[in-house]
C-alpha positions as CSV (number, residue, x, y, z in Angstrom):
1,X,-24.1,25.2,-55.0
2,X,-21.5,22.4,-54.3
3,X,-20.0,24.6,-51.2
4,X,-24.1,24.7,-50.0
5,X,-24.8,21.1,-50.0
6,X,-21.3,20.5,-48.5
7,X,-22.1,23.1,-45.6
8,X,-25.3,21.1,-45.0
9,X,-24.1,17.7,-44.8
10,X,-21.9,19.0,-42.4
11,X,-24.7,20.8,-40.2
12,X,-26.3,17.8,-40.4
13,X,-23.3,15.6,-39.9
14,X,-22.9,17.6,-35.8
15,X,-26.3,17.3,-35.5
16,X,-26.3,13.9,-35.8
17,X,-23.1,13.6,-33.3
18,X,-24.6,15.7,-31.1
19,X,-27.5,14.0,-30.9
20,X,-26.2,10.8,-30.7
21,X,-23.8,12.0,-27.5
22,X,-27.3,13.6,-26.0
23,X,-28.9,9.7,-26.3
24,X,-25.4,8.4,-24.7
25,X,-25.8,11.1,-22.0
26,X,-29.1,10.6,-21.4
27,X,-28.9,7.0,-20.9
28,X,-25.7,7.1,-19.0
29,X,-27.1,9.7,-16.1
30,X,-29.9,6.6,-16.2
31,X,-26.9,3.9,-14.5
32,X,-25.1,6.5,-11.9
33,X,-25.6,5.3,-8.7
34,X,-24.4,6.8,-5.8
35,X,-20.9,6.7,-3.9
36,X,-19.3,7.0,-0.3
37,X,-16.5,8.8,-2.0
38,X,-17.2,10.7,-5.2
39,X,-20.3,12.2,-7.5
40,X,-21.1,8.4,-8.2
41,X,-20.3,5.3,-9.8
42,X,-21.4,3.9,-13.5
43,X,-20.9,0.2,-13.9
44,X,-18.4,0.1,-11.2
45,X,-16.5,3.8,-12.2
46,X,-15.9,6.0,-9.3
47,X,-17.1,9.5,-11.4
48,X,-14.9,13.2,-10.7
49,X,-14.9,14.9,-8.4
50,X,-14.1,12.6,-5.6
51,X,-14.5,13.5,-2.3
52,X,-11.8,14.6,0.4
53,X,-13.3,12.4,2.5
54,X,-15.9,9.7,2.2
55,X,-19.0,10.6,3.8
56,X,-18.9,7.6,6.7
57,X,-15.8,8.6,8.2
58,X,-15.9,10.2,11.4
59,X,-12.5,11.4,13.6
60,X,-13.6,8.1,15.6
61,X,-12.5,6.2,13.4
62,X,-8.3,7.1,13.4
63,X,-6.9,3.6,14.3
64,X,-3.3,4.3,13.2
65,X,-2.0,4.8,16.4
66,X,-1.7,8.2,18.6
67,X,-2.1,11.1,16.2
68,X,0.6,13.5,16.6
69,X,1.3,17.3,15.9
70,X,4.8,16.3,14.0
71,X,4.8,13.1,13.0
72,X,1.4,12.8,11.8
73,X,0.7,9.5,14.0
74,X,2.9,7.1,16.2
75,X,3.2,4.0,17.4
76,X,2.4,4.6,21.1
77,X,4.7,3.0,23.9
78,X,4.1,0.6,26.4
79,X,1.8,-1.6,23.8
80,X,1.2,-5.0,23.5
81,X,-1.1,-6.2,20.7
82,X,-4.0,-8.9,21.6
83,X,-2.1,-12.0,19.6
84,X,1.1,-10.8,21.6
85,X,2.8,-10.2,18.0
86,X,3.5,-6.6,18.5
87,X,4.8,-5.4,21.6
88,X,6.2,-1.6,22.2
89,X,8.6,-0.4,25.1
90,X,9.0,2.4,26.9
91,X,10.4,4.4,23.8
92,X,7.7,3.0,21.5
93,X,10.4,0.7,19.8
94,X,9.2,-2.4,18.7
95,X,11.1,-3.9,22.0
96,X,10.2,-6.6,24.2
97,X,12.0,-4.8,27.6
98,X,12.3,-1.7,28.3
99,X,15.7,0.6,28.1
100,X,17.8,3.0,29.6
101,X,18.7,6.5,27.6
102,X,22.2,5.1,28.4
103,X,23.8,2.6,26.2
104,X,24.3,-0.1,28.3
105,X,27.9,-1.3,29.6
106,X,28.7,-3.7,27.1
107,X,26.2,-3.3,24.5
108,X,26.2,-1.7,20.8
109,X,23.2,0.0,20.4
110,X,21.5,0.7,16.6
111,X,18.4,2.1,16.0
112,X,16.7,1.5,13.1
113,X,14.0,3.4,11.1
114,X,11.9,3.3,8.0
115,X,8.2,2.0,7.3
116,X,6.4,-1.1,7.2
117,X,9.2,-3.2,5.9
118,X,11.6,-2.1,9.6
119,X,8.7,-2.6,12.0
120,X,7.8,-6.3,10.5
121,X,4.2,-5.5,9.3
122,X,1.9,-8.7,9.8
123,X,4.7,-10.6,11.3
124,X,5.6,-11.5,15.2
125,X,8.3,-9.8,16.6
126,X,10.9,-12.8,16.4
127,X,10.2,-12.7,13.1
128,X,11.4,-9.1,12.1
129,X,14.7,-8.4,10.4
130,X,15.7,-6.4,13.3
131,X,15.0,-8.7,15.9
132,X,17.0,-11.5,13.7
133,X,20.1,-9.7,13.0
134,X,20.3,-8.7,17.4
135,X,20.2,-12.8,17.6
136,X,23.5,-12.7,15.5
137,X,25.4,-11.0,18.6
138,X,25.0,-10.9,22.1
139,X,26.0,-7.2,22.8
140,X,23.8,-6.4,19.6
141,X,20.6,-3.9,21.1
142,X,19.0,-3.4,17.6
143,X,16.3,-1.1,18.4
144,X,12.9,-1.1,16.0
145,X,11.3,2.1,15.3
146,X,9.7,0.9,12.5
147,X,6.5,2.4,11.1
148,X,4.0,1.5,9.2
149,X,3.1,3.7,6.5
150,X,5.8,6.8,7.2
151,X,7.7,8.3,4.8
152,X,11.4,8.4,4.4
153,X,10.0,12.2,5.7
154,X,8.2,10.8,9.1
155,X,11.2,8.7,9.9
156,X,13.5,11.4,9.5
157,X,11.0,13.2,12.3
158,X,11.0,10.3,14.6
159,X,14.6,10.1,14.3
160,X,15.3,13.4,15.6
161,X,12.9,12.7,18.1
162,X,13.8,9.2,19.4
163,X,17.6,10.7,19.1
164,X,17.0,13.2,22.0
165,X,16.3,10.2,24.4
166,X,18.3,7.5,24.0
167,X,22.1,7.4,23.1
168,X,22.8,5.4,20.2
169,X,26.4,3.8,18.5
170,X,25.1,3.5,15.0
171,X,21.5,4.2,13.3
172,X,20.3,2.5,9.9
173,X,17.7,4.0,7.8
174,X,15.5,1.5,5.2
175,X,14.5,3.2,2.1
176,X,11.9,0.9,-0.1
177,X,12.0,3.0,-3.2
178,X,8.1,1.9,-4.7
179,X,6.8,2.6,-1.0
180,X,8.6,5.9,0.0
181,X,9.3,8.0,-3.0
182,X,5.5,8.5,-2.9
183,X,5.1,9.2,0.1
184,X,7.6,12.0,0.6
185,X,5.5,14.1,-2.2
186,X,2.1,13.5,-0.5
187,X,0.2,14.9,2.5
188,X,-3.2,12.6,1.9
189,X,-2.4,8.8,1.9
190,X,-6.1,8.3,0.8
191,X,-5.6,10.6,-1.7
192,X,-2.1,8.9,-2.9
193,X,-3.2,5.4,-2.5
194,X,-6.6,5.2,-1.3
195,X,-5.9,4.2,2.1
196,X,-8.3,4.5,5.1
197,X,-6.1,7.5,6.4
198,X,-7.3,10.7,5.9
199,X,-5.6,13.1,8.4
200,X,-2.6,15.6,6.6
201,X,0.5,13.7,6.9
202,X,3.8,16.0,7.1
203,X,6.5,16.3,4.3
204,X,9.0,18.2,3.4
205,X,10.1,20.5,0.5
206,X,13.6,21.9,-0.9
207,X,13.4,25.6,-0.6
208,X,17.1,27.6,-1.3
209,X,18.7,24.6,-1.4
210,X,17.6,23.8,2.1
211,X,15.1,21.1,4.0
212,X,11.8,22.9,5.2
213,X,8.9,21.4,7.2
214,X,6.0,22.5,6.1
215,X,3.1,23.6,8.2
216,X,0.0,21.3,8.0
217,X,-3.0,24.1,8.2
218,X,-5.1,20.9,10.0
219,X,-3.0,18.4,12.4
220,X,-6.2,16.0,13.2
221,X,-8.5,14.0,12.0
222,X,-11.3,15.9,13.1
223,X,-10.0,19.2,12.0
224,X,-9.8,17.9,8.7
225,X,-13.2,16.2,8.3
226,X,-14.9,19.7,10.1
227,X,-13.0,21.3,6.6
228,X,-13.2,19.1,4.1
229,X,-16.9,20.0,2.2
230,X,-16.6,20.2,-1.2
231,X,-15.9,24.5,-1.7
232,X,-15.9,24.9,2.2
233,X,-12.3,25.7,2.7
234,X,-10.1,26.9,0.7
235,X,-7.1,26.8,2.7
236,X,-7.0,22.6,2.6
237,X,-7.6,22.6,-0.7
238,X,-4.6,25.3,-1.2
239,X,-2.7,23.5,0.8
240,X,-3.1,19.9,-0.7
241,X,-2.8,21.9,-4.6
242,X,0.4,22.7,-3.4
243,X,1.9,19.8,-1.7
244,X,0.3,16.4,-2.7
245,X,1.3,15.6,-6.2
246,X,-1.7,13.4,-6.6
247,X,-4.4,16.1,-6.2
248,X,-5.6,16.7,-9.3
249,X,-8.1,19.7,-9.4
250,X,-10.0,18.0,-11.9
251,X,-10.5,14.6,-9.9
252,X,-11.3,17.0,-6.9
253,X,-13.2,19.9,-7.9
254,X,-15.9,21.2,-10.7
255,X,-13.5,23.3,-12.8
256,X,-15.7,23.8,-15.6
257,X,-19.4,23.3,-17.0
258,X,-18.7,19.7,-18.8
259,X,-17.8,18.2,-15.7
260,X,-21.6,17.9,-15.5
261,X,-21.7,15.5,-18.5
262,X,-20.8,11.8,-17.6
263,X,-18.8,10.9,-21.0
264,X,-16.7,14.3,-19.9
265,X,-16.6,12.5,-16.0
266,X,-15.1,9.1,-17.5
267,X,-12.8,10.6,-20.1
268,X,-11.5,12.9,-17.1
269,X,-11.3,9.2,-14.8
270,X,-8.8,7.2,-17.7
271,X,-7.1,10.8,-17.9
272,X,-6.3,11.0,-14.1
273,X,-5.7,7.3,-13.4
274,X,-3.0,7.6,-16.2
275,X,-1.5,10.7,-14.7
276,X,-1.3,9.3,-11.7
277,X,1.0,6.6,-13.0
278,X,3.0,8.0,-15.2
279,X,4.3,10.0,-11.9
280,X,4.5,7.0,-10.2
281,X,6.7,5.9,-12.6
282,X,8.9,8.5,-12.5
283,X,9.8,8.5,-9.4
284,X,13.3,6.8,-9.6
285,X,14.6,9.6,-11.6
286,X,17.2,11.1,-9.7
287,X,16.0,14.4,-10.7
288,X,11.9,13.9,-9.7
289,X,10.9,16.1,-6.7
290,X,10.9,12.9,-4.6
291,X,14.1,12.0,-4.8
292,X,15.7,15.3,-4.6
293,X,13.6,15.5,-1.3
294,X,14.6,11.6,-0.4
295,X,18.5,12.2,-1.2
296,X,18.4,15.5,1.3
297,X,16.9,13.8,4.0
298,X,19.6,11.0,3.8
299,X,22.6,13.8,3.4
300,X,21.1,15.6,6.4
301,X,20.5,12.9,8.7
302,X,23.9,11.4,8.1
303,X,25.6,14.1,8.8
304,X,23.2,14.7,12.4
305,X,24.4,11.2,13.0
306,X,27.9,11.8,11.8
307,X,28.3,15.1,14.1
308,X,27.4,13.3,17.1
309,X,30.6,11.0,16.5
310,X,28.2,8.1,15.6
311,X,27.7,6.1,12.3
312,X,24.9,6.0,9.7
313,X,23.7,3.1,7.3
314,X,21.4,3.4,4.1
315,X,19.7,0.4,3.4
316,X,18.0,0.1,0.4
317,X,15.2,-2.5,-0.1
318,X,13.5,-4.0,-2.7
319,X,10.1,-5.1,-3.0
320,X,8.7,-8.8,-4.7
321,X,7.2,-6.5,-7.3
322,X,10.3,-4.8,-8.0
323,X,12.0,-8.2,-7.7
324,X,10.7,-9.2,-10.8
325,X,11.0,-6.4,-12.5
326,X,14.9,-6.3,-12.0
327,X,15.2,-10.0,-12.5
328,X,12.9,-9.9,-16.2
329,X,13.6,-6.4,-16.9
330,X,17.0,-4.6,-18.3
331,X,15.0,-1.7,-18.6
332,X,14.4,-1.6,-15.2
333,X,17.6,-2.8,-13.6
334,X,19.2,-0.1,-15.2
335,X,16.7,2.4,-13.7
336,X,17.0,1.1,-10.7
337,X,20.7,0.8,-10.3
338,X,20.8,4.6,-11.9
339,X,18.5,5.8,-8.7
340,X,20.9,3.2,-6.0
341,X,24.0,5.4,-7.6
342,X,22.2,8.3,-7.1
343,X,21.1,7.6,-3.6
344,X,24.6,6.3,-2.4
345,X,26.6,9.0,-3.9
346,X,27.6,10.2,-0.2
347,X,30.4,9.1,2.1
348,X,28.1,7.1,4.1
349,X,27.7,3.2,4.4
350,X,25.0,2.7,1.5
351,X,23.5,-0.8,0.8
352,X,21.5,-2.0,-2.0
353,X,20.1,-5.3,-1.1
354,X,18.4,-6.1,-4.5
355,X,21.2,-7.9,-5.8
356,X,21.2,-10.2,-3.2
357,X,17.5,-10.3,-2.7
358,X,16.9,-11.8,-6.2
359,X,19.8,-14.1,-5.9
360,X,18.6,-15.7,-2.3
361,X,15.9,-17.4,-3.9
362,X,14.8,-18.0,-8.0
363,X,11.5,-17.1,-7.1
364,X,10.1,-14.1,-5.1
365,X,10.8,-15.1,-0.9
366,X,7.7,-15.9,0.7
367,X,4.6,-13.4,2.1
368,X,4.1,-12.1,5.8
369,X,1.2,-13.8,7.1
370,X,-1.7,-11.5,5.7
371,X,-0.1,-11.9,1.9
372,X,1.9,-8.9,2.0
373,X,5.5,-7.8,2.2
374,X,7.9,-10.3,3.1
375,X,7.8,-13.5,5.3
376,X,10.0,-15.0,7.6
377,X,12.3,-16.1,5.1
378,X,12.7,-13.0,3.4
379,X,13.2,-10.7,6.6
380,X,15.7,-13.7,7.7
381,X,17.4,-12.9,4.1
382,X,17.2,-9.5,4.7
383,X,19.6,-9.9,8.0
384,X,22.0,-12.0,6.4
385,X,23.0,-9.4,3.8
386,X,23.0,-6.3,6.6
387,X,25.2,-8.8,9.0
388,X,27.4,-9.3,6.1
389,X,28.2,-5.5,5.6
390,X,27.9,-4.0,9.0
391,X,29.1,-7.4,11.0
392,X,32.7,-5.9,11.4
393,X,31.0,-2.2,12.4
394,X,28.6,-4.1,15.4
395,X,31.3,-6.3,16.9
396,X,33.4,-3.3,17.7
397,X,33.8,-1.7,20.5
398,X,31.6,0.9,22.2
């Protein structure tokens, strides 16, 4: 008798649970309103699956710069913004005159690559760490080829590009760790970071122990939007299940019958946003994907540079954020100086700026004009450190 009345209060124990997440349902499917980029919002909560792209874009709207089958997208040559803050050469550096392939008679001649932090995002060109350490020497030619949002990947693509026309004497490469490492295992930088760039970006992978490019199925904007309806292709969303780290089927895709409940929708939402940072935060391991990938790229490009009887410079920068994380945190200095050994662990000229960095001021050096990254006084920081390491290498001789 006992084992009856306990089997009931248990039927009616689920009942009551199910019928109390039925109400919850019920009323939640009352609050979802609809969304741009996903199956809908409740109070303010994108809902799985999000879309590959939001439904207003349209391949109009690219304003990166000059999509490009290799690199993804580049700064076009020739350029001069309307305020007169940017202004590209004849090689799409960040230049004010033109140059000859030729080094000129006279001159040292270093080209420098990376992202935002090279090209001097939100800041005029005399502003620009590049642009201030050429000030420190006449017959310094410090060439910018900066750009915005590439990966330590991209650059290594521009370099070999840039490197079959123009000569060079040295070339330094910027590595921000929080802005790069992502980057490198990522083919979607809306779908990595929820930026307003939605074409496939290129990356690499390690495959026997070697560097290979892989082949985007879709190299514009257009091709991309034509293929991204939810269950229309299967070959982008192959593609981005195999190389973007921050696809998640179950953000992307109805995998199973509950993702047609909302309490399944927002339990999968906390689920993903954690996932997505406890990746993030692995990153500085020097044995995540990323940095295997970031490491190769610097052991292969030195050693392009090297064969061609020229020298190569790691720089690697720090951002306000991780600033004060290395100033406050133990925890995190020691991470970070663990990924800096890991990084420089090659016979080439390798610079960790941090140290410096958080010694230059006791609070974080000022913004560039829009808020973000850093100022005048930090990019004017920045070229004091790399004149003090590679003053003696730029006053030499041709």
């Amino acid at each position: 008798m006992l084992e009856n009345i306990l089997n009931k209060n248990m039927t009616l124990l689920v009942a009551s649970i199910l019928f109390a997440v039925g109400l919850v349902e019920g009323a939640l499917h009352l609050f979802i309103k609809p969304s741009e980029v996903s199956y809908g919002t409740v109070f303010g909560r994108e809902l799985p699956p999000y879309k590959l792209i939001p439904d207003h874009v349209k391949a109009s709207d690219f304003n990166i710069g000059g999509q490009d089958d290799v690199l993804g997208y580049v700064v076009k040559n020739n350029q001069t913004s309307k305020d007169g803050w940017v202004q590209t050469n004849n090689v799409a550096a960040r230049y004010r005159s033109d140059v000859s392939p030729e080094i000129p008679v006279g001159k040292k001649r270093i080209l420098a690559f990376g992202d935002s932090y090279t090209f001097g995002y939100a800041l005029p060109q005399d502003e620009t760490w590049p642009y201030l350490l050429e000030e420190k020497l006449d017959r310094l030619q410090i060439l910018n080829f900066g750009v915005s949002g590439y990966s330590i990947g991209q650059s290594y693509l521009r370099f070999q590009r840039v490197t079959e026309q123009v000569d060079y004497n040295a070339v330094i490469l910027v590595f921000v760790p929080k802005a790069d490492l992502w980057r490198d295992i990522n083919v979607s930088r809306y779908i990595g970071m929820g930026w307003e760039a939605y074409m496939l970006m290129p990356r690499f992978i390690i495959e026997d122990g070697k560097l290979r490019l892989v082949e985007r199925p879709y190299k514009t904007l257009s091709e991309v939007i034509k293929h991204s309806e939810e269950n229309s292709d299967h070959v982008l969303r192959e593609f981005l299940r195999k190389y973007d780290r921050f696809y998640f089927p179950g953000k992307f895709e109805v995998t199973s019958y509950l993702n047609h409940s909302i309490l399944f929708k927002l339990m999968l939402t906390a689920y993903y946003e954690r996932k997505a940072k406890m990746l993030r935060e692995s990153l500085y391991d020097p044995l995540s994907e990323a940095m295997q990938i970031s490491k190769m790229i610097f052991r292969e490009m030195h050693q392009k540079v090297r064969g061609s009887g020229k020298e190569f410079v790691l720089v690697v920068l720090g951002q306000r954020g991780t600033m004060r994380k290395y100033r406050r945190s133990p925890e995190f200095q020691e991470k970070w100086d663990r990924m800096v050994k890991a990084v420089c662990d090659s016979d080439y000229l390798c610079i960790d700026t941090m140290p410096e960095l958080v010694q230059a001021s006791p609070e974080d050096l000022d913004r560039a004009y829009d808020g973000s990254h850093f100022g005048p006084e930090g990019n004017q920081a920045i070229a004091e450190i790399l004149w003090n390491r590679i003053g003696t290498i730029a006053s030499e001789g041709n």
